[in-house]
C-alpha positions in Angstrom: 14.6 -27.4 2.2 16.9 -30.1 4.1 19.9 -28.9 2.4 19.1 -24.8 3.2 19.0 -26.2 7.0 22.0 -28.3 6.6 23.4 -24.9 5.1 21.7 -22.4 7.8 23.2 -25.2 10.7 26.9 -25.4 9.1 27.8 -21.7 8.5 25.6 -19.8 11.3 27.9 -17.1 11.5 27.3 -16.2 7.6 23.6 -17.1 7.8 23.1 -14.4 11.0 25.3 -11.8 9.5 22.9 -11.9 6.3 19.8 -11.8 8.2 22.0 -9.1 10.0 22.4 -7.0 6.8 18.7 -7.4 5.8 17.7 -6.0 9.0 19.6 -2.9 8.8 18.2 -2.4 5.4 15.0 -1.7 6.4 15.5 0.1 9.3 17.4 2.5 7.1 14.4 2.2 4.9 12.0 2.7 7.3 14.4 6.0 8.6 14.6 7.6 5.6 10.8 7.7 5.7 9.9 8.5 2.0 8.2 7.4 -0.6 10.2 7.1 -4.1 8.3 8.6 -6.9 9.8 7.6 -10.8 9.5 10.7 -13.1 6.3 9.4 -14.8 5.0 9.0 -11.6 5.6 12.8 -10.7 4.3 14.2 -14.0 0.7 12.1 -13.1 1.3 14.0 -9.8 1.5 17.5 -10.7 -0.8 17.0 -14.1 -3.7 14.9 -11.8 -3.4 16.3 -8.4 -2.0 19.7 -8.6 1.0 18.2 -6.7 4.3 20.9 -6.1 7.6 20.6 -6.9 10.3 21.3 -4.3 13.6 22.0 -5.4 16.3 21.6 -3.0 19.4 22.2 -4.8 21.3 25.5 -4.9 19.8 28.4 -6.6 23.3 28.2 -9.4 21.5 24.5 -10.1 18.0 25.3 -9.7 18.2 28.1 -12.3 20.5 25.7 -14.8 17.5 23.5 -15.5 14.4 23.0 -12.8 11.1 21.5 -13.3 8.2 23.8 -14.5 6.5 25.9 -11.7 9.1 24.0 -9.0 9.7 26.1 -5.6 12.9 26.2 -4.7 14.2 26.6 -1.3 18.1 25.2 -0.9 18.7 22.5 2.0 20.4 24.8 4.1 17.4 27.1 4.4 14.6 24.6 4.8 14.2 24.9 8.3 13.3 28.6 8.5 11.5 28.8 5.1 8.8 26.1 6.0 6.5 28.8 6.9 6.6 29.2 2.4 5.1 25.9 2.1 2.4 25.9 4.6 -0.4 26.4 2.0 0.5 23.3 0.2 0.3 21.1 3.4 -2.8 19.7 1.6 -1.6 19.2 -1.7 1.0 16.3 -2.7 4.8 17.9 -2.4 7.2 16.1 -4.6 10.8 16.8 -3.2 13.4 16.8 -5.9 16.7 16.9 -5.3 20.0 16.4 -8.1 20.5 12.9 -7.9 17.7 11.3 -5.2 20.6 10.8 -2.2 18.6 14.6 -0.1 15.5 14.2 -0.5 14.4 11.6 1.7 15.8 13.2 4.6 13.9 16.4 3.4 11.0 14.2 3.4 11.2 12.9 6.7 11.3 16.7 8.1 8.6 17.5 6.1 6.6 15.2 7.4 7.5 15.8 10.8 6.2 19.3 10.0 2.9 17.9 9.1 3.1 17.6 5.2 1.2 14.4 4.4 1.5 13.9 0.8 5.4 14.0 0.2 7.4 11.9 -1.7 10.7 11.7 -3.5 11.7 11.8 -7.2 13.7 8.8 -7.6 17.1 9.5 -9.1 16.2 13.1 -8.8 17.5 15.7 -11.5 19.6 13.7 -13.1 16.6 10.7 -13.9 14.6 13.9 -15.2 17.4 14.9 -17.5 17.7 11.2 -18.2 13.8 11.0 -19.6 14.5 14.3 -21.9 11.4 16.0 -19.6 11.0 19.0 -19.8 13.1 21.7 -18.0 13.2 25.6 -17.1 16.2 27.4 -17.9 17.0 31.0 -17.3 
């Protein structure tokens, strides 16, 4: 313990701009505002709780492969199609998008819209794919 306060007291500069770094971690954690879910975690979801699948990519990707029974409604039109989702307000909403980088800023406006049950799929499409889960095609 002396020698991490010898270390702390001799290079101050590196020792703030760590605590520095870690800081504005979770703030960007805490902004992002959502939940990760793994895949597993989202199939006990939608199996257990009747939980919904939002899809948030593009209709061209959402009709190459896209979880069974998922909604889809493309980033760009969230904001005026929220009035779709209002009758699963109650029920949890997993937000999917293809690679986990969207969806927690879907999330965040969701919740500001008075979801309470939404969470992210971690990795997104591409960990689904990953786990050989099962997929829609048309």
């Amino acid at each position: 313990m002396a020698q991490f306060i010898e270390f702390v007291g001799n290079h101050w500069i590196l020792s703030s701009l760590w605590v520095g770094l870690v800081v504005a971690l979770i703030v960007h954690l805490n902004k992002t505002g959502s939940q990760g879910v793994s895949a597993q975690q989202a199939v006990t979801l939608i199996n257990r709780t009747d939980g919904r699948v939002l899809d948030v990519r593009d209709k061209k990707e959402f009709e190459a492969g896209h979880i069974v029974d998922a909604i889809n409604i493309p980033v760009t039109k969230l904001s005026a199609s929220l009035g779709q989702l209002e009758k699963y307000k109650s029920k949890p909403l997993i937000v999917v998008c293809k690679a986990g980088q969207q969806s927690g800023e879907i999330c965040k406006t969701l919740k500001e819209a008075g979801f309470d049950q939404v969470v992210r799929l971690s990795g997104g499409m591409s960990e689904w794919r990953a786990q050989n889960l099962p997929l829609v095609q048309k």
